[in-house]
C-alpha positions in Angstrom: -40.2 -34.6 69.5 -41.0 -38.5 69.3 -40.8 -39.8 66.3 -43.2 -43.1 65.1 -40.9 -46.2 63.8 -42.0 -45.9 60.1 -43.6 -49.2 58.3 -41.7 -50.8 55.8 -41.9 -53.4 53.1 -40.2 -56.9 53.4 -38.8 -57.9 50.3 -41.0 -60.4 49.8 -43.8 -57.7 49.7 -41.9 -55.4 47.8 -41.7 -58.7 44.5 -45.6 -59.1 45.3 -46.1 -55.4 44.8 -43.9 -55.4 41.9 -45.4 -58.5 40.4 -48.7 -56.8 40.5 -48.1 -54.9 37.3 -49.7 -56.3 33.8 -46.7 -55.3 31.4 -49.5 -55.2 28.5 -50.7 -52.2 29.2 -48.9 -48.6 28.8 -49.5 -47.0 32.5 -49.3 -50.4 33.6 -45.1 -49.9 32.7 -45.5 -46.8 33.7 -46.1 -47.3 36.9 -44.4 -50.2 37.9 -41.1 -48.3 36.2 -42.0 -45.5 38.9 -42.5 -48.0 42.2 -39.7 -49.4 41.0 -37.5 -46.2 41.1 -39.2 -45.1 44.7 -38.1 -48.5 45.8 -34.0 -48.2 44.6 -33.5 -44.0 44.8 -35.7 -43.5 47.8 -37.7 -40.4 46.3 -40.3 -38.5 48.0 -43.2 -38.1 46.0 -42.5 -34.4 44.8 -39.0 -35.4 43.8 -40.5 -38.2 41.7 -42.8 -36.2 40.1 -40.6 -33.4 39.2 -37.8 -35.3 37.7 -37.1 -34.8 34.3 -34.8 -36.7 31.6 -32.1 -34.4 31.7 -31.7 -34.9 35.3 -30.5 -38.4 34.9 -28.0 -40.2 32.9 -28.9 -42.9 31.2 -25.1 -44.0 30.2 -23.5 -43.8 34.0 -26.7 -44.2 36.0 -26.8 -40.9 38.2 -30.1 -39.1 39.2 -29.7 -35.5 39.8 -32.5 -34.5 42.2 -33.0 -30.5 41.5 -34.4 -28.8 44.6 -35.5 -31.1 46.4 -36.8 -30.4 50.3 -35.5 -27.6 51.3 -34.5 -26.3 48.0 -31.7 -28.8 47.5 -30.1 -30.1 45.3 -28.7 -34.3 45.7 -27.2 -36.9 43.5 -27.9 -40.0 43.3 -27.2 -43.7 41.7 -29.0 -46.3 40.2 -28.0 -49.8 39.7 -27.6 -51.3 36.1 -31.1 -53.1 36.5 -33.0 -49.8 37.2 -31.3 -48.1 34.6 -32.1 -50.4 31.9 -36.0 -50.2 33.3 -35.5 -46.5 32.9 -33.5 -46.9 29.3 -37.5 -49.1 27.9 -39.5 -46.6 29.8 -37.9 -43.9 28.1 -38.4 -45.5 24.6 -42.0 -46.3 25.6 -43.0 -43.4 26.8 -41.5 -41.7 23.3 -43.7 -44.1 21.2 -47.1 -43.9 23.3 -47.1 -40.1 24.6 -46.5 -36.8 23.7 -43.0 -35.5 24.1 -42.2 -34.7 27.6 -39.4 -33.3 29.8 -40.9 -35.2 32.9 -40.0 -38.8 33.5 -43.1 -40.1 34.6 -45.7 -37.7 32.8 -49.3 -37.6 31.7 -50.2 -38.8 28.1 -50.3 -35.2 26.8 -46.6 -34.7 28.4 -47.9 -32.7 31.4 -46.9 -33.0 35.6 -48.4 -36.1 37.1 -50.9 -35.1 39.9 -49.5 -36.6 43.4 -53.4 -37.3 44.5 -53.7 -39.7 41.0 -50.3 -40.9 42.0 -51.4 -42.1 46.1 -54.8 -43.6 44.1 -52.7 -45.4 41.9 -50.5 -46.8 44.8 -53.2 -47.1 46.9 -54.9 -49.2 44.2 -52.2 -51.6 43.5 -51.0 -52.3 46.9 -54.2 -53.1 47.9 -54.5 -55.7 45.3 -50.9 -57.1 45.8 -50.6 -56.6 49.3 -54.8 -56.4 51.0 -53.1 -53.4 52.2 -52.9 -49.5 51.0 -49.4 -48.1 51.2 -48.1 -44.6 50.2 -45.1 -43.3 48.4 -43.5 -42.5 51.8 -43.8 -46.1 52.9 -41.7 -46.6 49.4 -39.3 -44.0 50.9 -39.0 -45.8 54.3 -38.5 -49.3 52.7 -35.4 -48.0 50.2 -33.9 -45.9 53.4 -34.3 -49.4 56.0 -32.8 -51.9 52.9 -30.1 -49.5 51.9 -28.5 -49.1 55.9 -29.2 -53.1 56.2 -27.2 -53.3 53.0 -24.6 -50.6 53.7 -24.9 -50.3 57.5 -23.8 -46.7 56.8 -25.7 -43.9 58.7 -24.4 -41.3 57.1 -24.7 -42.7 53.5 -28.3 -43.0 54.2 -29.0 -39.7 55.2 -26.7 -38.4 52.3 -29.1 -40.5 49.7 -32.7 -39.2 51.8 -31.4 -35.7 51.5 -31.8 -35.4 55.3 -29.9 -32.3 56.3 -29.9 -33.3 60.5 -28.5 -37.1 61.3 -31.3 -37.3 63.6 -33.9 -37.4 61.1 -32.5 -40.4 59.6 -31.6 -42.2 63.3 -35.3 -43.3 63.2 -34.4 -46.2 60.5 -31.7 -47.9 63.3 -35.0 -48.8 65.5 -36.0 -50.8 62.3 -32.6 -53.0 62.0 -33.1 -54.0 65.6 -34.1 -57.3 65.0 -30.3 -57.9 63.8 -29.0 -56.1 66.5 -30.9 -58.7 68.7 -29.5 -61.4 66.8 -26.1 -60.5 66.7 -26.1 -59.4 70.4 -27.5 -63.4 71.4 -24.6 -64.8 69.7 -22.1 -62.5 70.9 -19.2 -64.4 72.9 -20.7 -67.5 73.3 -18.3 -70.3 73.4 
């Protein structure tokens, strides 16, 4: 099967998209907290939605992803920036909603709705960007910065939760533009 090269954010994009976000307002923090955590833990949309406070430890920094696609479970890591977002989210969220299991949650505590979470993303990015993006896009940006970072294959696919290498090859097509770059100044004397 061909697979599409999947569109990514430079990080230029990805400040402009963050920027976006009035920190006055309450879902204003809460979203921005959640692009945020799509951005460095490379979610899918489901995952997001279903994680809950317990799943993540807010001393050490690991994300516990409970049956995720496919029914399986992952760990993950977030760096000490992301965790002190999450650390004020989690004491916002305790003074301006009802008590909730669910990271990102509705005011009365319930399961966000992935529809109102595309609007809002859809919303924003369109404002920050004049273009509408989707929580996959997220996905695709975290999983193409993370192997230009690591240039680890495997580590990649170990974070996506990708069960066949193959699924996660698509993101070497993206780096291209350094292999070009590295392959014109090879050997030249």
């Amino acid at each position: 099967m061909k697979r599409k090269i999947p569109e990514v954010l430079t990080l230029e994009e990805q400040d402009k998209l963050l920027g976006i976000f009035n920190k006055r307002y309450y879902n204003s923090r809460k979203n921005k907290t959640m692009v945020k955590l799509f951005l460095n833990s490379g979610l899918r949309l489901s995952e997001m939605l279903d994680l809950k406070w317990r799943d993540i430890n807010l001393l050490t920094g690991q994300l516990k992803v409970v049956e995720g696609k496919g029914g399986k479970d992952r760990i993950l890591w977030v760096n000490d920036n992301m965790l002190e977002d999450l650390r004020v989210w989690r004491e916002d969220q305790s003074n301006n909603a009802a008590q909730t299991e669910y990271v990102f949650s509705t005011s009365c505590g319930g399961r966000l709705d992935k529809d109102n979470v595309r609007t809002m993303l859809y919303k924003y990015s369109q404002k920050a960007l004049n273009r509408k993006i989707s929580p996959h896009l997220l996905r695709h940006t975290f999983a193409t910065d993370l192997l230009r970072e690591t240039k680890n294959i495997r580590l990649v696919q170990k974070a996506l939760g990708h069960e066949d290498l193959s699924t996660t090859m698509i993101y070497t097509h993206i780096v291209d533009d350094e292999l070009e770059q590295s392959l014109k100044l090879f050997r030249q004397k």
